[in-house]
N, C-alpha and C positions, 0 to 999 in steps of 0.2 A: 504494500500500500504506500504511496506517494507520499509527502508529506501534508498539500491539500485533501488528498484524501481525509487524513488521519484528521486533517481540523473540521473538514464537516462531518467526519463522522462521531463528533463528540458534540455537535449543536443540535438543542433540540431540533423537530421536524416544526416544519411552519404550521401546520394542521394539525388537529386533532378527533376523534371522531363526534366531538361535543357542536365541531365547527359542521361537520357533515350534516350532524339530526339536524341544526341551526337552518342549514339550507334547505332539506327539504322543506320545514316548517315555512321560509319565504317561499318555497315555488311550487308549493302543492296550488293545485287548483289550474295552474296555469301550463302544466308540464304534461303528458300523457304517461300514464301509471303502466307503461309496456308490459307486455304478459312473459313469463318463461317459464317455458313449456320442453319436458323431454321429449327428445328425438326418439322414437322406437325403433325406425329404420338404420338410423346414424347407428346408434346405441350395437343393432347388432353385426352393425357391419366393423366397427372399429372396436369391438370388447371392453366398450365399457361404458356408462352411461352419463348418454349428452343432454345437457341442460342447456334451451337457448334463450337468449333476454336478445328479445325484439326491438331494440334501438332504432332500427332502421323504419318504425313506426311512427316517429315524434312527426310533425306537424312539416318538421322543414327535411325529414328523413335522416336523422341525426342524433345523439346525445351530445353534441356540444350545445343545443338549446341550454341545458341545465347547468353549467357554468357560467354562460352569459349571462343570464336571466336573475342568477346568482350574483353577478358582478354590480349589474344595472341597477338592482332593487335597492344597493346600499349605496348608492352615489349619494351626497347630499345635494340639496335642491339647484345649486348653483353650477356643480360639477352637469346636474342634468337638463339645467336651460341650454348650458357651452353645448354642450354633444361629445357623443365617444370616437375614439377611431381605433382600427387597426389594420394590420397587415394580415390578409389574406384573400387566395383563390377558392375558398373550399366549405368546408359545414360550418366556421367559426363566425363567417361573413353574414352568411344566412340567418343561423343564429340568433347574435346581434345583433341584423338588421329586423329580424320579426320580432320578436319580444321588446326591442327600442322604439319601433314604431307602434308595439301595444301603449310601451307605459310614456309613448309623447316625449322619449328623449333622440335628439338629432344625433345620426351616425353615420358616419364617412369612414368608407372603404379603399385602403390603398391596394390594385392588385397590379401586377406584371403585366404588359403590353401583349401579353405573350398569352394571357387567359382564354378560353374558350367564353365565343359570344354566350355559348348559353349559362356558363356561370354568371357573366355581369349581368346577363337580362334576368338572371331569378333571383340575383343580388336588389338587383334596382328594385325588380316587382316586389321587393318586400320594404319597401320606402327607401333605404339606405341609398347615399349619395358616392356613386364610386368613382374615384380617382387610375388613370391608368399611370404606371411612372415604371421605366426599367425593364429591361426582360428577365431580371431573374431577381426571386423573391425577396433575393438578401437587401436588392436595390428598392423595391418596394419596402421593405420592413424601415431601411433608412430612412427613406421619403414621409413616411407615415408618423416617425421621431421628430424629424424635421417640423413637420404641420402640427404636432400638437404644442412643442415650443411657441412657436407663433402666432397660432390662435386661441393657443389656453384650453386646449380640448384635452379631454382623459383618456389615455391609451390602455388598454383592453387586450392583454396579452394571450393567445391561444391556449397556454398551458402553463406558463413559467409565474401563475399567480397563485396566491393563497385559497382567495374566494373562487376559482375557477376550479379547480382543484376539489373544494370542496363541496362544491356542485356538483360537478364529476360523479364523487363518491356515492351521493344519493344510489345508482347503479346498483353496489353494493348490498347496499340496503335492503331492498327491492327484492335483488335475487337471492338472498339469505333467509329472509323475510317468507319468499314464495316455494323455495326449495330448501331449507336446513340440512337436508341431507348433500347437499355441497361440498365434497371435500378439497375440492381443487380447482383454481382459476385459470383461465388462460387469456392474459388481456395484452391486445394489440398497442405497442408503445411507439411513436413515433419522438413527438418532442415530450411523452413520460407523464400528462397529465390528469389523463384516464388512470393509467395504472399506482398514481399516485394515491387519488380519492378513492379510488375502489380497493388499493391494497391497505390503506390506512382503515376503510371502515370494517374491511372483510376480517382481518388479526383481533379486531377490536372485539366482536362480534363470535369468531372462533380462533382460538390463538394458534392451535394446531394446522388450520387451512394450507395447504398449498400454492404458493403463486408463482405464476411463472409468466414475464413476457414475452411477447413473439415480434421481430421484426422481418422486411423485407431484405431476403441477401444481398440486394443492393443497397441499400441504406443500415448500415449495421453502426450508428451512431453510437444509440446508448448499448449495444453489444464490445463495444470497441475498450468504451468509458470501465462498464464493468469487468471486462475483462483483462484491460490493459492489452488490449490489443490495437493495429492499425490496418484495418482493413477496410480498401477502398468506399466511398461514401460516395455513387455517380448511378444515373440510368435511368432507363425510361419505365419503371417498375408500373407494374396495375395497381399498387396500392399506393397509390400519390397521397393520400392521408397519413399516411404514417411514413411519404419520402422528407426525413429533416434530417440535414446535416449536424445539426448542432444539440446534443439534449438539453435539457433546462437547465441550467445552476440550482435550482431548489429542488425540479423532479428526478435527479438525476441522485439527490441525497435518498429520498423514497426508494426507490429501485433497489441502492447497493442495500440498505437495511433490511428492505423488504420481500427482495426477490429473493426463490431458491431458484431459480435459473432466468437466462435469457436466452431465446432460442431464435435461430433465424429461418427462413421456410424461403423454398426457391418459384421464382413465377410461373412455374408448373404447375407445382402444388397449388398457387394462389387460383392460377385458373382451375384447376380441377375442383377446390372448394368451392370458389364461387358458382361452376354450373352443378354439382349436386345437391345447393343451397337452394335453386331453383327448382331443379329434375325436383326432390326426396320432398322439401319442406316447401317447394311453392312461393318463397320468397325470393325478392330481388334485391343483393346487395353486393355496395362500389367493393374495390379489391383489399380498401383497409378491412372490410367488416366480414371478410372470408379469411382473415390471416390467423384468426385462433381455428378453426377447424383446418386449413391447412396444417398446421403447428401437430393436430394430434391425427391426418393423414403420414406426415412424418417420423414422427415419435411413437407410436404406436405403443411398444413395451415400454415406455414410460409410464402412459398413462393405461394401461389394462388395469380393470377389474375398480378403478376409481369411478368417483362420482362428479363429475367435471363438466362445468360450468363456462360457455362462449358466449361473450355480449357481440351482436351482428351490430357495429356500431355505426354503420347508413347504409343506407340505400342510392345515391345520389351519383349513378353510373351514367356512361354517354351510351345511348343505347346503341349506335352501331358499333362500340365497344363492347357492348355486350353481346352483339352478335356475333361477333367477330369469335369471343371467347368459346362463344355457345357451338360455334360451327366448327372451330378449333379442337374440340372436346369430342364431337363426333368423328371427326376425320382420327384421335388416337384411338378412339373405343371401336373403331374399324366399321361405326355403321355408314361414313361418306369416307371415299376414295378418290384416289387419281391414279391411275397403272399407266403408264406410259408401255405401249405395244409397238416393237417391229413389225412393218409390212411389207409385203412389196407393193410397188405402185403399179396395180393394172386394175382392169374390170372388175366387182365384185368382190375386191379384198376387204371392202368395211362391211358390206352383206356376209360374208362365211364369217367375220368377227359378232359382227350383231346379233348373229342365229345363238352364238353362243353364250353370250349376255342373256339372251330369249330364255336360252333351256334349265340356266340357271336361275332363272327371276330376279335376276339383278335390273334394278331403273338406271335408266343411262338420262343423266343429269346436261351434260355439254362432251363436244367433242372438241379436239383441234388436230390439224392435221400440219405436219414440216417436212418440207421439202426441202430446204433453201438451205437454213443451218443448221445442219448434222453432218456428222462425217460417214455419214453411211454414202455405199454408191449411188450414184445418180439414179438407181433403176429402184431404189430404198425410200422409202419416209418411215416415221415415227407418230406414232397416234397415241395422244393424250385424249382416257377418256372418265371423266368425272363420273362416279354413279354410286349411288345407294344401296346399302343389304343391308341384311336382316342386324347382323353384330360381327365380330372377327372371324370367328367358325365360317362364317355364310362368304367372307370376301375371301377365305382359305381355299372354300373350293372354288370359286370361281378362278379363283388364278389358278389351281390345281388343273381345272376344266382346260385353259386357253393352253396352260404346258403341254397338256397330253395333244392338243392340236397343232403342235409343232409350232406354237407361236410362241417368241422370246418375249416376256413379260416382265416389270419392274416395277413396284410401287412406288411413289413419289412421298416421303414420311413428312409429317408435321415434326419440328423441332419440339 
């Protein structure tokens, strides 16, 4: 341990779980009291039983509602004529922006130039006045420092605050509250501020619990912190919620006390959690809020025969990202293909191929055909042909089918 380690690990925690009961009591009434509910299916496919807290049900498809709302409530009246600001693309903005425009305080939004329209339109739509500055966040988050010096506005930190934190926690509450038989959490960390309020109330509540965070292997921040480790921090991850470079300076004391691990899950996994989230339970959530069941698709004999507890912490996906993942997921599970086939090029070579797509009941989705660039003879092309079966069994004999017809066949794999 470092030697700042060694000095925050001797300062009390900023929070307490007295600060947690505190906040629900302000944001009851105005928060959605989300359900959590065991997975029967999850439960017997991974050996052990899943407990989910439906975050991704809140009003803005989020649990950062309940830090904000947490933060806003205790402004005093002057703090909330001026208006709040912060820096973000993502649930914190929304947030914010709903619950400041319930309780009549003005909020400005700095986000990166670099945002998706349709974040700043559902920004805006929910009254907040957003600011564009920078392509990368860290230049937004200065920008947003800058403007509250100058205008005398209160800046609203996504996670690195007390009262954000302990709004957070309510989570905790909730699902301890609705499941006691809970013995282990798995909470998605990006900048620690979830797993701060939820690990503070969950120990409080039962001292024994297990908690463990899960980050994206490209962003392996607060894995790096706790483990003294340096491993790259960069990429275009699915779970842009929990992509932060930098953990908190307060959540990052949470974590070393509070965590028995931190674990990181690869964007595989991310995708495969998020489409069985949908296939099994029918819900839709962004790829922060698939990273705890990713974590225990991973971990498997970790967690067997435990009682283990995933908050789906939003919903708030770009849908043709969602499709993308979704089509992604079939293409590994072998029910959509691409086989790139040798032919020759004369009369009839895609009819004797298409008889036998026919006799297998395979759908033939798209074809293409190449002549031009391949290094087969001129007298050669290659036929890419996209199509649907049953599951992997079903695309085995179809290619089995085409080999036994003397045709050279190759699958085209998803990464």
């Amino acid at each position: 341990m470092n030697t700042l380690a060694k000095i925050e690990s001797a300062l009390p925690l900023p929070i307490t779980v007295d600060d947690i009961l505190a906040a629900r009591t302000r944001i009851a009434g105005s928060i959605v009291k989300t359900p959590t509910l065991i997975s029967q299916t999850l439960s017997n496919m991974l050996g052990c039983n899943v407990y989910l807290k439906f975050e991704n049900l809140q009003f803005t498809a989020a649990y950062k509602e309940r830090g904000a709302l947490n933060r806003l409530i205790q402004l005093d009246d002057a703090a909330k004529a001026k208006g709040v600001i912060a820096a973000s693309a993502g649930n914190h903005a929304q947030g914010l922006a709903y619950h400041g425009k319930r309780l009549g305080v003005p909020v400005t939004i700095v986000m990166p130039t670099t945002t998706p329209t349709v974040k700043i339109t559902q920004t805006q739509g929910h009254g907040a006045t957003v600011v564009q500055y920078g392509e990368k966040f860290d230049d937004a988050y200065a920008h947003a420092r800058l403007m509250e010096e100058e205008q005398g506005l209160t800046f609203v930190h996504p996670f690195d605050e007390p009262d954000i934190m302990a709004g957070q926690g309510t989570v905790a509450l909730e699902m301890l509250e609705d499941a006691p038989e809970i013995d282990t959490l798995i909470i998605p960390i990006g900048g620690g501020g979830l797993f701060s309020g939820m690990g503070t109330a969950a120990r409080a509540m039962k001292p024994d619990i297990q908690l463990y965070g899960v980050q994206a292997e490209l962003y392996p921040s607060m894995y790096d912190f706790i483990k003294g480790a340096d491993l790259a921090c960069d990429g275009d991850t699915l779970a842009e919620g929990i992509a932060v470079k930098q953990p908190g300076e307060l959540t990052r004391r949470f974590v070393e006390r509070l965590a028995d691990d931190v674990l990181l899950v690869s964007e595989r996994r991310l995708e495969e959690a998020l489409s069985l989230l949908l296939q099994i339970e029918k819900t839709v959530v962004e790829g922060a809020g698939a990273a705890g069941l990713a974590a225990l698709l991973t971990y498997r004999e970790k967690f067997a025969g435990r009682n283990v507890g995933l908050v789906l912490t939003g919903g708030n996906i770009d849908t043709r990202l969602l499709a993308n993942v979704l089509l992604r997921d079939l293409a590994r599970s072998g029910r959509l293909a691409r086989l790139r086939i040798i032919l020759q090029d004369r009369p009839g070579a895609l009819f004797h191929v298409a008889r036998i797509f026919d006799q297998e009941a395979v759908n033939i989705l798209e074809l293409a055909h190449q002549r031009i660039f391949t290094n087969l003879p001129a007298k050669g092309l290659t036929l890419d042909v996209e199509c649907e079966t049953r599951d992997r069994g079903h695309l085995q004999r179809l290619i089995a089918a085409l080999g036994e017809a003397g045709y050279e066949v190759a699958p085209i794999e998803v990464a």
